[in-house]
ZASELO-547868 format. One record per atom (N, C-alpha, C, O): x, y, z. Coordinates in pm, whole numbers, padded with zeros to 5 digits, always signed. Atoms other than C-alpha are relative to their C-alpha. Example, Ala and Ser with C-alpha at 12.3 -4.5 7.8 and 13.67 -1.06 7.14 Angstrom:
// residues 2
+00089-00119+00000 +01230-00450+00780 +00090+00120+00000 +00194+00118+00066 -00082-00119-00006 +01367-00106+00714 -00077+00109+00073 -00026+00220+00090 
END
This chain:
// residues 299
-00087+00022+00116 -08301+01419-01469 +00105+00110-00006 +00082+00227+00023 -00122-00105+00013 -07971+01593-01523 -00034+00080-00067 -00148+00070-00111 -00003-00044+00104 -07925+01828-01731 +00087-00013-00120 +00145-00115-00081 -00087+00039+00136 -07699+01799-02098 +00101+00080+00074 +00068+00164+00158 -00113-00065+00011 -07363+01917-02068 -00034+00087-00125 -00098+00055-00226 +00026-00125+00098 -07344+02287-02248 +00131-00055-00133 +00224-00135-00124 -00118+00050+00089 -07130+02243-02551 +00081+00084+00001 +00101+00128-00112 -00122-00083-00022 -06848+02472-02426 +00103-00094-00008 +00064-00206-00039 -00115+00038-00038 -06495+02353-02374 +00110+00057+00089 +00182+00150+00054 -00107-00065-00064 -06271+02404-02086 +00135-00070+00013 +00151-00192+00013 -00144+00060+00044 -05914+02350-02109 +00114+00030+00146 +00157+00137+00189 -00060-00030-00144 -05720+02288-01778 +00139-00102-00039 +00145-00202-00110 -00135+00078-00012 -05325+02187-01717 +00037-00115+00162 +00002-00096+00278 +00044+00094-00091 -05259+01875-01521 +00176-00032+00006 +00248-00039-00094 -00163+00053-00032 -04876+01774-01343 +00050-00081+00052 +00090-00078+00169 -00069+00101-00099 -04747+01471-01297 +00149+00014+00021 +00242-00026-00049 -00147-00069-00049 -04452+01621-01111 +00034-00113+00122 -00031-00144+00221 +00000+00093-00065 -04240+01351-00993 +00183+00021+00055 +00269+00083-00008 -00119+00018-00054 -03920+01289-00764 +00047-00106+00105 -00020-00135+00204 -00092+00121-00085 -03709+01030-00593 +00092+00067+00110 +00180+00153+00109 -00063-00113-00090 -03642+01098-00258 +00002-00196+00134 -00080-00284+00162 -00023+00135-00075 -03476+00800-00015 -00038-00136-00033 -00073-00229+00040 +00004+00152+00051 -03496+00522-00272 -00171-00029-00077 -00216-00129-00134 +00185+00038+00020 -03903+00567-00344 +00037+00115-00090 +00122+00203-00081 +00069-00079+00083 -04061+00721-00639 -00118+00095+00048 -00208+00032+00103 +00088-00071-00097 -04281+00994-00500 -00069+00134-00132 +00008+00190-00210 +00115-00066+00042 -04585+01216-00673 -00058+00078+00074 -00115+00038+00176 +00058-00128-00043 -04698+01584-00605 -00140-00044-00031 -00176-00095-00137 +00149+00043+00006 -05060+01521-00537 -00057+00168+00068 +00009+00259+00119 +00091-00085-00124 -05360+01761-00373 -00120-00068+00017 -00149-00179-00029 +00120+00065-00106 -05657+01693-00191 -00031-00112+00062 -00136-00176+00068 -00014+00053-00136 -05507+01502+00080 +00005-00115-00115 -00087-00197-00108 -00037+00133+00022 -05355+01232-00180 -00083-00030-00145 -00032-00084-00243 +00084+00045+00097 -05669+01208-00413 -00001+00045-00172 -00071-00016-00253 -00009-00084+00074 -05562+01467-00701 +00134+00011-00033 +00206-00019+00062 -00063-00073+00097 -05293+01590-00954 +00019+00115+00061 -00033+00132+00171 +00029-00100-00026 -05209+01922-00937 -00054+00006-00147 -00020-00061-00245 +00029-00053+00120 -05407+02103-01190 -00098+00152+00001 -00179+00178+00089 +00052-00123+00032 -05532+02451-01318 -00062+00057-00119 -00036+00005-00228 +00046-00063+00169 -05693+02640-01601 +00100+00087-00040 +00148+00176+00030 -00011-00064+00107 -05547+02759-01883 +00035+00151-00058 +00006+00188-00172 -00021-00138+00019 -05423+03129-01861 +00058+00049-00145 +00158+00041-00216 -00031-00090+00205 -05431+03310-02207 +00153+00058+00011 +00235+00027-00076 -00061-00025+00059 -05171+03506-02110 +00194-00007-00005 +00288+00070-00022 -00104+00101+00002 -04905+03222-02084 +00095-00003-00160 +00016-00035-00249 -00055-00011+00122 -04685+03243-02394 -00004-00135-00055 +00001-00138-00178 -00036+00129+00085 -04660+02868-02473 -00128-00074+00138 -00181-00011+00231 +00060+00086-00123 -04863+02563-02246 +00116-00048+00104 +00083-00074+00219 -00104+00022-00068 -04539+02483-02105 +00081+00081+00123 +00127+00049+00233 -00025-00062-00102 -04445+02772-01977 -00104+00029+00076 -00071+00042+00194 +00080-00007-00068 -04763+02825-01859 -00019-00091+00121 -00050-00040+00229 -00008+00078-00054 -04754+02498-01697 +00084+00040+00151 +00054+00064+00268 -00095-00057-00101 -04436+02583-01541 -00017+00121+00118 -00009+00101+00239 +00102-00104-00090 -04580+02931-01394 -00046-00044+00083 -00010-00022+00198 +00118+00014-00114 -04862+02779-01238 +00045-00097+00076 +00010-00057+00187 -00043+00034-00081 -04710+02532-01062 +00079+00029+00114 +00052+00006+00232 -00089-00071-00093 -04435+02689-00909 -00083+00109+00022 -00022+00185+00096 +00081-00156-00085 -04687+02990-00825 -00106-00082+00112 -00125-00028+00221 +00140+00036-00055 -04974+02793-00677 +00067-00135+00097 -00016-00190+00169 -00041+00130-00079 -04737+02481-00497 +00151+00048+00050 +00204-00030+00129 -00101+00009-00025 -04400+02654-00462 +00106-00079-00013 +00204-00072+00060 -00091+00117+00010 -04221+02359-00605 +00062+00056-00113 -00005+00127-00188 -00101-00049+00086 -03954+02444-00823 -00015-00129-00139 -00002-00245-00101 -00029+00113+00088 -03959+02220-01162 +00124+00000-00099 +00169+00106-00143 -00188+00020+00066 -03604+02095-01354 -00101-00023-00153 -00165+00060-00217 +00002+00085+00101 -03690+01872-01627 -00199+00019-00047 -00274-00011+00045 +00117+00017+00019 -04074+01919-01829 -00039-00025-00159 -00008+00035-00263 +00057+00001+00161 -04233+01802-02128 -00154-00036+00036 -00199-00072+00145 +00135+00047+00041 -04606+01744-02280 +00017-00170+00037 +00120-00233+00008 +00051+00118-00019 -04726+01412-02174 -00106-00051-00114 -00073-00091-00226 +00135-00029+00118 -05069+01397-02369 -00149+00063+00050 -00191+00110+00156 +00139-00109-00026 -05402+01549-02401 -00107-00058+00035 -00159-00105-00067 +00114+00070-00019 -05693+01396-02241 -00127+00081-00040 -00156+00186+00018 +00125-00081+00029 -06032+01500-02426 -00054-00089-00035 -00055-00062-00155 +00086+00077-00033 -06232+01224-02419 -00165+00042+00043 -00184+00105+00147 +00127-00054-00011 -06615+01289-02434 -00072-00067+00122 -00189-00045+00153 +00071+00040-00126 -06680+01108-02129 +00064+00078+00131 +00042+00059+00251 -00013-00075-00094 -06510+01360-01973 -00032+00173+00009 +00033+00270+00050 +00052-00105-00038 -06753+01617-01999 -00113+00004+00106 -00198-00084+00122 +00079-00077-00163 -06937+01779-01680 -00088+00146-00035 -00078+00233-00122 +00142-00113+00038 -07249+02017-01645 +00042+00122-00067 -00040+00175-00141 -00030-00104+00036 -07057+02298-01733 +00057-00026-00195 +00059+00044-00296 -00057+00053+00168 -06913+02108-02067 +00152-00074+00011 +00207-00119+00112 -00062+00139+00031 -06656+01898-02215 +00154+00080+00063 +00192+00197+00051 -00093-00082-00078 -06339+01931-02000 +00152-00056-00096 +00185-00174-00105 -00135+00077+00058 -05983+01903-02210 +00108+00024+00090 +00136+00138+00128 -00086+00002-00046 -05716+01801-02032 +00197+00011-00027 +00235-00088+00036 -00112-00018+00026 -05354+01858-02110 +00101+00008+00116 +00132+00097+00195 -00075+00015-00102 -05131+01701-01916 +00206-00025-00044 +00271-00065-00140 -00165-00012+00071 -04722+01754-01858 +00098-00102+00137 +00060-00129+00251 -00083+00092-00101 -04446+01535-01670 +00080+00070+00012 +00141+00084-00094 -00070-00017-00084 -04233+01717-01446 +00083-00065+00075 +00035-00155+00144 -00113+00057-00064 -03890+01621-01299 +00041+00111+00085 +00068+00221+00037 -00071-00119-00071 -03771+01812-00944 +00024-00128+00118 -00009-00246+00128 -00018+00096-00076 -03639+01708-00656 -00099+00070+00175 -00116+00192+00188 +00088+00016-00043 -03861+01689-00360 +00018+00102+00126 +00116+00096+00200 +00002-00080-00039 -03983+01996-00173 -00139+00028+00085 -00255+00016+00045 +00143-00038-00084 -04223+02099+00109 -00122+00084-00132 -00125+00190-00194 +00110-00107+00096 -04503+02220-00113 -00113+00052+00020 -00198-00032+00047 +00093-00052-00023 -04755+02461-00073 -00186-00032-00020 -00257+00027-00101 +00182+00023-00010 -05159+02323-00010 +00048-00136-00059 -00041-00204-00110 +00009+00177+00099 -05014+01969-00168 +00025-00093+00106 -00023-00078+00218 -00081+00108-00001 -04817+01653-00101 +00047-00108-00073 +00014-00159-00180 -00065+00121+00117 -04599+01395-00185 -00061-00146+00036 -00069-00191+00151 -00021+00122-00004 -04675+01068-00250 +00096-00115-00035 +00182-00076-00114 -00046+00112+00058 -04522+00727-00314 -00079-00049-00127 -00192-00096-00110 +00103+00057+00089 -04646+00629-00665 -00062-00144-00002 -00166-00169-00063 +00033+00140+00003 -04661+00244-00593 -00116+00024+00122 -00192-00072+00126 +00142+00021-00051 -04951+00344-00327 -00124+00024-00112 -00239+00015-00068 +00097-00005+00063 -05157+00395-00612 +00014-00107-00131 -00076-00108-00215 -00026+00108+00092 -05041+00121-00844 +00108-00093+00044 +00208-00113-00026 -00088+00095-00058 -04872-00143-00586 +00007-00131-00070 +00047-00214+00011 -00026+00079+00053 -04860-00399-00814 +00127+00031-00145 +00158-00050-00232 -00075-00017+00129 -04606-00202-01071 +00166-00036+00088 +00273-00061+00033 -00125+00004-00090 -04339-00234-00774 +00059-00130+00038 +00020-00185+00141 -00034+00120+00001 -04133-00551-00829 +00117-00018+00060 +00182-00118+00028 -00169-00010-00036 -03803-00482-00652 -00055-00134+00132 -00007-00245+00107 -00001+00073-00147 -03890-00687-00325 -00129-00114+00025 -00170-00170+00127 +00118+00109+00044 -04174-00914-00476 -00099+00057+00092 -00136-00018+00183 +00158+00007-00075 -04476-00756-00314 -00111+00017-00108 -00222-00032-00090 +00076+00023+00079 -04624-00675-00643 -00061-00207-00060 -00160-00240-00125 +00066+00138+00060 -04663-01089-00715 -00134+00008+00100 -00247-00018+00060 +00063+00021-00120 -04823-01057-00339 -00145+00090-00036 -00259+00054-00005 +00137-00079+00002 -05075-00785-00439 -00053-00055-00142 -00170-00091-00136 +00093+00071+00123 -05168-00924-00814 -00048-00172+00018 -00119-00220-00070 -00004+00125-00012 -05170-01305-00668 -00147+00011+00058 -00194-00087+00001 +00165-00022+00004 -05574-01228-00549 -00080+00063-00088 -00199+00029-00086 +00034-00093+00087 -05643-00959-00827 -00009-00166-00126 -00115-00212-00167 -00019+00090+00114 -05527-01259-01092 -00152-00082-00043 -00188-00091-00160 +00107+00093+00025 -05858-01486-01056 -00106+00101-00040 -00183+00048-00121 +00114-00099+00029 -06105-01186-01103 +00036+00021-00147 -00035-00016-00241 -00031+00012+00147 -05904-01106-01409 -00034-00038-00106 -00091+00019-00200 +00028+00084+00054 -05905-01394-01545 -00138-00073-00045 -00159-00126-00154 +00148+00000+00002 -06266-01459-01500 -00063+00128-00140 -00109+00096-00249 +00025-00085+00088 -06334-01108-01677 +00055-00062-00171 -00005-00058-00278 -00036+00041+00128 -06151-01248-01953 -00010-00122-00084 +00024-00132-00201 +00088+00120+00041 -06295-01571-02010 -00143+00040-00009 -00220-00038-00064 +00140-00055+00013 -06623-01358-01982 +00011+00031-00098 -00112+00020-00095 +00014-00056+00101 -06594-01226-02315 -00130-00051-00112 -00141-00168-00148 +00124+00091+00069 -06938-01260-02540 -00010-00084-00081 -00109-00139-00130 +00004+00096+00174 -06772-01459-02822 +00132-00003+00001 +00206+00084+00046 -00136+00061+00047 -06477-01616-02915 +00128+00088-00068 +00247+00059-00059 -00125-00063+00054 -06279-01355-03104 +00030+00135+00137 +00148+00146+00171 -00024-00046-00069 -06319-01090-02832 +00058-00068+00132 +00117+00005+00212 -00072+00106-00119 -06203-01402-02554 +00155+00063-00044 +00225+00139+00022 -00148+00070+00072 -05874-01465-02796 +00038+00185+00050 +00137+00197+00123 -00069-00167-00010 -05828-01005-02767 +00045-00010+00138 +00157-00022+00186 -00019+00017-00157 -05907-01024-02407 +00128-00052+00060 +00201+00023+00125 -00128+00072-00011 -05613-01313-02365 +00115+00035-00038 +00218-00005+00017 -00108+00008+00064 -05393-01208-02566 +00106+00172+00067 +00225+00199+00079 -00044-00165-00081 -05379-00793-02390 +00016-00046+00153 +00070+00035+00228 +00018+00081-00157 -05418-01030-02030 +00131+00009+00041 +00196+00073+00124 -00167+00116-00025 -05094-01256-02081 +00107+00160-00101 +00218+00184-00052 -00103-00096+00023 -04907-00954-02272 +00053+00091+00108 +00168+00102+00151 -00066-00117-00083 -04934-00663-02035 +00036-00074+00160 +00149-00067+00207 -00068+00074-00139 -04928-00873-01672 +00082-00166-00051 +00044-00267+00008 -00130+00100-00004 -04613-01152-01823 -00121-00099+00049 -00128-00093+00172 +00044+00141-00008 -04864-01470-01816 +00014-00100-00143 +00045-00074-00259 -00023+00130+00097 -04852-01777-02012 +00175+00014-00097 +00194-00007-00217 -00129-00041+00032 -04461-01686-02050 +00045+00083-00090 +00146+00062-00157 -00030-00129+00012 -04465-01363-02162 +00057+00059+00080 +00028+00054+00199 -00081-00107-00091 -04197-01099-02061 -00121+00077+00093 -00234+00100+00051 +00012-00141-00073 -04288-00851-01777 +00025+00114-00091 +00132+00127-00152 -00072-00130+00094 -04298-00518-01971 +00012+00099+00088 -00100+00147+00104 +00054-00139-00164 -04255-00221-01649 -00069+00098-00078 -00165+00156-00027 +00118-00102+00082 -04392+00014-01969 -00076-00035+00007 -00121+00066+00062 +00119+00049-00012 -04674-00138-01953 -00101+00014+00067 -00198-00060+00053 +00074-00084-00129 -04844+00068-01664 -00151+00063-00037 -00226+00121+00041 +00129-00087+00056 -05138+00201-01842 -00095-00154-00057 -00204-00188-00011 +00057+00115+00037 -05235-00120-02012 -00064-00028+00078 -00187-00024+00076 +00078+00059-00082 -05265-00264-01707 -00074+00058+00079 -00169-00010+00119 +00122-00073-00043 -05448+00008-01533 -00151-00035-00062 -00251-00067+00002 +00105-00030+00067 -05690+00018-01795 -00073-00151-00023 -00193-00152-00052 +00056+00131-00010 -05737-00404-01793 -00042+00013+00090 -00158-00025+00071 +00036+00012-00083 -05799-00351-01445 -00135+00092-00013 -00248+00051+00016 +00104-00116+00040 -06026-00090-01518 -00142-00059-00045 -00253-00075+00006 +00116+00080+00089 -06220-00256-01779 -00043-00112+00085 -00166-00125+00082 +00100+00110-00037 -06299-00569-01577 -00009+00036+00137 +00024-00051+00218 +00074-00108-00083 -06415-00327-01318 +00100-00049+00206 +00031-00055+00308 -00100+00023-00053 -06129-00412-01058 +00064+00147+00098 +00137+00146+00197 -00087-00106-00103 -06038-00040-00931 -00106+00067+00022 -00218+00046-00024 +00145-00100-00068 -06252+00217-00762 -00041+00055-00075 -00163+00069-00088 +00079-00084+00099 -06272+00416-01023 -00110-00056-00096 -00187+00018-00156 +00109+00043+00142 -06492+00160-01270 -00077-00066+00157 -00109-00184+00144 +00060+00069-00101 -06653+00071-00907 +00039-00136+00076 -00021-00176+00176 -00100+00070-00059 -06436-00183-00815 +00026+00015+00153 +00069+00112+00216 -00032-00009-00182 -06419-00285-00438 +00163-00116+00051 +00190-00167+00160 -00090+00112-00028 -06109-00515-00461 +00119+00102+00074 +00168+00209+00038 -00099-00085-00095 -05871-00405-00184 +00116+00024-00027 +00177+00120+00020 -00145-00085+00035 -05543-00409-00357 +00062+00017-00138 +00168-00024-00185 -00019-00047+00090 -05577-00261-00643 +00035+00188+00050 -00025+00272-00016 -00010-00110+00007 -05437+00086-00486 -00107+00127+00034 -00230+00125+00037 +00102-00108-00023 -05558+00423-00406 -00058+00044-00093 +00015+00073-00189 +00029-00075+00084 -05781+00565-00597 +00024+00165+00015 +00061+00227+00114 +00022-00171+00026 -05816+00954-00754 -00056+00009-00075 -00073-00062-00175 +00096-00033+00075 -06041+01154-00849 -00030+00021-00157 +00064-00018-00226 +00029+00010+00129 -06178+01203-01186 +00079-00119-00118 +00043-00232-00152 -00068+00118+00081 -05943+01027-01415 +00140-00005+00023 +00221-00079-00034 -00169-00031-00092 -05615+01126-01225 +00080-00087-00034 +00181-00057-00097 -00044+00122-00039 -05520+00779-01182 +00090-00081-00152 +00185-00159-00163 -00058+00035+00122 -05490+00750-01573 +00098+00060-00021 +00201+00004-00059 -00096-00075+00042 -05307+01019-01613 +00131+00044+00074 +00199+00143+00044 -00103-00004-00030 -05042+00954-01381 +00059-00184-00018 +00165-00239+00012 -00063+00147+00056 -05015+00588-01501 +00049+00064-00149 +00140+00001-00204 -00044+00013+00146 -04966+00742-01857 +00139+00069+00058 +00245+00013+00028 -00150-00086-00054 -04673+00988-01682 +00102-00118+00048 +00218-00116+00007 -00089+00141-00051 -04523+00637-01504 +00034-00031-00132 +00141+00013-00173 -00014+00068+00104 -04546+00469-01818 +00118+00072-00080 +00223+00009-00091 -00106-00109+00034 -04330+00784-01991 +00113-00046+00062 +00201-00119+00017 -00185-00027-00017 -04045+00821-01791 +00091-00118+00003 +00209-00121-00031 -00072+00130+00007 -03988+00438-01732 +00033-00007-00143 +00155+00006-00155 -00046-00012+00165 -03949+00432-02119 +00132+00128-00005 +00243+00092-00043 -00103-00119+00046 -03728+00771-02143 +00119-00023+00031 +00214+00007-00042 -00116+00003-00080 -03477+00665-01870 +00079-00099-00054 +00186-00131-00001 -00055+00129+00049 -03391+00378-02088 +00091+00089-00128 +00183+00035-00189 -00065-00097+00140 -03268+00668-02374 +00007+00120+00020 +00071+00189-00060 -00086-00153-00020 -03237+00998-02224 +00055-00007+00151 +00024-00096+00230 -00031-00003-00139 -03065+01102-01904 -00046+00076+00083 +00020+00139+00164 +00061-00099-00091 -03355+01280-01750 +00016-00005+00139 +00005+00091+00214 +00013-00034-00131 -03314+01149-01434 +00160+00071+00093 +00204+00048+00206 -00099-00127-00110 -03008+01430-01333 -00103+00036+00042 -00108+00006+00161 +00079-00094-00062 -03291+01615-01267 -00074-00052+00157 -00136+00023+00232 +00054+00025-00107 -03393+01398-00982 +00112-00031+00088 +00087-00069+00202 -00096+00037-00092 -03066+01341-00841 +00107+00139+00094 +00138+00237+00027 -00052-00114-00081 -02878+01591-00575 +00141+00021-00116 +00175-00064-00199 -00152+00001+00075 -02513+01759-00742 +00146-00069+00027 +00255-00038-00019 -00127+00099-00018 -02287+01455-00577 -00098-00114+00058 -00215-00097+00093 +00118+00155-00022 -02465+01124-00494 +00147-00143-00026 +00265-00150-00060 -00089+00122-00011 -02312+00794-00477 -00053-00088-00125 -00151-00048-00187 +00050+00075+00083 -02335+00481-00733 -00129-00069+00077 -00227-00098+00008 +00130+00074-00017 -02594+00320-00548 -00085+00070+00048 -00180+00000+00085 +00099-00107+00029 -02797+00629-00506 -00036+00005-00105 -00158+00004-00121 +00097-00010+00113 -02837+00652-00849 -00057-00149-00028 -00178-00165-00048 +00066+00130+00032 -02894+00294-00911 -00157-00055+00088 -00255-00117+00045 +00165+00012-00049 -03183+00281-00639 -00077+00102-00045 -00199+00088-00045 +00097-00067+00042 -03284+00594-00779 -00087-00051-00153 -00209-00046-00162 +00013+00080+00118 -03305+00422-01148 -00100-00164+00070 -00172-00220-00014 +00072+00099-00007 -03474+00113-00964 -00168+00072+00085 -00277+00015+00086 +00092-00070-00037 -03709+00354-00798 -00130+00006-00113 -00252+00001-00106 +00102-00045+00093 -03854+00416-01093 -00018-00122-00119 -00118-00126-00191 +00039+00138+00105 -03858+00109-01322 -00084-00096+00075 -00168-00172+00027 +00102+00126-00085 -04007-00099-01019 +00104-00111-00028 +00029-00191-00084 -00094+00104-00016 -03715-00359-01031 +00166+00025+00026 +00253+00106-00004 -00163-00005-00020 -03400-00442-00918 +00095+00003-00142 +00067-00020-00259 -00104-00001+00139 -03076-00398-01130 +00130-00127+00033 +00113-00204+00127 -00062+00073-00027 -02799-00604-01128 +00103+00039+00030 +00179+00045-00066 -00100-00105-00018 -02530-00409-00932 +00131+00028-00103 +00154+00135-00159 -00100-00014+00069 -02227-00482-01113 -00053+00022-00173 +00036+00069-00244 +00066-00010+00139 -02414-00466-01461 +00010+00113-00012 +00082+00172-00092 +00056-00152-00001 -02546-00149-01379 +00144+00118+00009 +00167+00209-00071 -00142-00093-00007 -02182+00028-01250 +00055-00025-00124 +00113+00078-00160 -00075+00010+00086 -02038-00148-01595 -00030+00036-00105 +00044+00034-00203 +00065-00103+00155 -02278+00043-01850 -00001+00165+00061 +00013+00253-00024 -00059-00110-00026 -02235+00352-01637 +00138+00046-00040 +00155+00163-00073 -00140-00011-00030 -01862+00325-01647 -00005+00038-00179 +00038+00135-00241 -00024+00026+00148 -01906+00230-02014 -00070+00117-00048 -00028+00137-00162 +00079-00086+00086 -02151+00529-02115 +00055+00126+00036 +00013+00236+00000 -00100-00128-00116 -01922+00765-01907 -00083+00143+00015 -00068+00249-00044 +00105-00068+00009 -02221+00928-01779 +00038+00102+00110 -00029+00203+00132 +00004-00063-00130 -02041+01050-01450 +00125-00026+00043 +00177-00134+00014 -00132-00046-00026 -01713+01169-01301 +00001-00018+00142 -00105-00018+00205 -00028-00018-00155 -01566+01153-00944 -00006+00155+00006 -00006+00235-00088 -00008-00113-00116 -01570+01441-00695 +00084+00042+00028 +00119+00159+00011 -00115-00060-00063 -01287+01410-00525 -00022-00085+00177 +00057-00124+00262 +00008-00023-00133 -01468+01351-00226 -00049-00133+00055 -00017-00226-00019 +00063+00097-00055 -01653+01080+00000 -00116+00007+00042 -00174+00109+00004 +00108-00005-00076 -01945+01016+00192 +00025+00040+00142 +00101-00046+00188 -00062+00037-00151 -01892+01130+00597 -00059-00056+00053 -00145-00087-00028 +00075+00058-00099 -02056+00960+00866 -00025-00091+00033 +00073-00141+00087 +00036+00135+00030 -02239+00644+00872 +00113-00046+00068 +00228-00007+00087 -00067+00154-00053 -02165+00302+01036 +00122-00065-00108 +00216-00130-00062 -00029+00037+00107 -02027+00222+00700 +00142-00016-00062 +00231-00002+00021 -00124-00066+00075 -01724+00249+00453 -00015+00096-00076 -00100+00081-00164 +00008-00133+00067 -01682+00590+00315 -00046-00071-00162 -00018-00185-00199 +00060+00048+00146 -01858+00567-00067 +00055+00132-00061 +00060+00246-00014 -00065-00099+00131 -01703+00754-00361 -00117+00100-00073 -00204+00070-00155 +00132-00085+00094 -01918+01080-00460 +00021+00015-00122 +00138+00003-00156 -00022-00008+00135 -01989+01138-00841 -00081+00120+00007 -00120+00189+00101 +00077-00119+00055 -02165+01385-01045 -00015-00031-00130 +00071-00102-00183 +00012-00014+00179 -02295+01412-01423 +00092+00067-00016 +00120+00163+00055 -00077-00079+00068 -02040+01506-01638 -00058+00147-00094 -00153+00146-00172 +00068-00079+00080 -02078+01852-01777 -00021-00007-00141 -00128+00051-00165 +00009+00009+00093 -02052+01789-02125 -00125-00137-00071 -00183-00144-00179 +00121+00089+00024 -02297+01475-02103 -00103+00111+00035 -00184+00154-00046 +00156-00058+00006 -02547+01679-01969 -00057+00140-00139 -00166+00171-00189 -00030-00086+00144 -02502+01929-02260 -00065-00105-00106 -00184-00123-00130 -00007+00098+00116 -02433+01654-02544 -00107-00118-00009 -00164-00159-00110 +00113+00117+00037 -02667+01370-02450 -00134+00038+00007 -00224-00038-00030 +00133-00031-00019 -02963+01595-02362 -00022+00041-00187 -00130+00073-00236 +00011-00036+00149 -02905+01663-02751 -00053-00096-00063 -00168-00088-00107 -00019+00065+00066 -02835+01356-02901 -00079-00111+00043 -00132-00183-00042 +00073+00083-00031 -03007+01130-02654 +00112-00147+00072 +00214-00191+00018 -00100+00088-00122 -02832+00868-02381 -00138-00114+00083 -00251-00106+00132 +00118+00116-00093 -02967+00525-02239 +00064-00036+00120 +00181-00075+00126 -00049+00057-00112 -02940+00446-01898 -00001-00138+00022 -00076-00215-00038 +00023+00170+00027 -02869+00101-01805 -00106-00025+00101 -00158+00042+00190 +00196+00025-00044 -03185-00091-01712 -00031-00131+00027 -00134-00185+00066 +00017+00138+00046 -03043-00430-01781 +00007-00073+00168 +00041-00013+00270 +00028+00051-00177 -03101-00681-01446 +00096-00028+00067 +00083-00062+00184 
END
């Protein structure tokens, strides 16, 4: 027999530090893919943030731009022999750097069904769907069926419900519940990689974040180089929502939100036709990191 967890509390920082690098959304991981980065708690950090900040860049060498609180995982099922472990986790924006004892990932290897640009997510939920569905006709009684159905067809767009791309956690956690991913023991093959402990949540709750933010702030400068082209940022913006945009849509709420200035300059090289470099305007990045700026998102 085990023994009880002691009733201590340890309090560790957790980073879903993320960047877009050749069109993919990509995640600082450790232990070879399976892990977060994360650390304990140094007292004598002045804030959790900066602390955050510290330990990352000390312990991975990755430089971070853009960071806020995510949320706090303390959940009593996530205490261990030593005691109940609180988690506090933060979302990081940098752009993508050899890093020390880590690596990067692609986030759609661990949730390939959130990635809708090129329809392979229908391809990976189109076998997942009948297990689902089953789980959710399993329900012991009639009013928990109608819950079941109703969180089913909301978060995965059935019975003609929108697609929501926020919606990343939901559906983790449906999958979850009707025991679908490795972590609830789940052997179904494409439901993604798993990670350890509860990782997996807590970089679906970080997905879930920024796809929401990018729709009203302009965090993602922080993932973009200081001249880039329009359809650099626009695959970088589809990078991370998991869908295509609608090119000309997308250049005509840029144009319209006058989020970004010419250069001067071009692109060299390439088979191609030279492409017009831009940049954030300085005074947007000033003024809207104030006031708050939506990127366009529309299809």
């Amino acid at each position: 027999m085990s023994p009880a967890p002691s009733s201590s509390i340890t309090a560790e920082l957790v980073a879903v530090l993320v960047a877009v690098t050749g069109g993919q959304a990509r995640v600082l991981t450790t232990q070879e893919g399976r892990a977060l980065p994360s650390g304990p708690l140094e007292q004598a950090h002045r804030s959790l943030q900066s602390g955050m900040r510290a330990w990352i860049e000390r312990s991975t060498q990755q430089p971070i731009g853009y960071i806020e609180q995510l949320y706090t995982f303390a959940d009593r099922d996530r205490a261990s022999a030593q005691g109940r472990v609180v988690s506090v986790s933060y979302l990081g924006l940098t752009r993508e750097a050899a890093a020390l004892g880590s690596g990067w990932r692609d986030w759609y290897h661990y949730f390939p069904w959130e990635d809708r640009r090129a329809g392979a997510a229908e391809a990976v939920l189109a076998p997942l769907l009948p297990a689902l569905l089953a789980w959710r006709d399993a329900a012991p009684d009639a009013p928990q069926a109608q819950r079941r159905r109703m969180r089913v067809d909301t978060a995965f767009g059935l019975q003609g419900a929108p697609w929501n791309e926020d919606f990343v956690l939901q559906r983790y956690e449906l999958l979850y519940e009707a025991g679908l991913v490795a972590e609830a023991g789940g052997r179904h093959g494409g439901t993604g990689a798993p990670m350890a402990l509860d990782h997996r949540r807590i970089l679906a709750t970080g997905i879930a974040r920024l796809r929401a933010k990018i729709k009203y702030r302009p965090v993602v400068f922080e993932l973009m180089p200081p001249s880039f082209t329009l359809l650099q940022l626009q695959q970088t913006v589809e990078a991370l929502a998991g869908h295509a945009l609608h090119k000309q849509n997308f250049r005509r709420l840029v144009e319209q939100q006058a989020l970004v200035e010419e250069t001067g300059a071009q692109t060299q090289g390439g088979s191609g036709r030279p492409a017009m470099l831009f940049r954030f305007r300085d005074d947007v990045l000033l003024e809207r990191a104030i006031s708050g700026s939506k990127l366009p998102l529309s299809r």
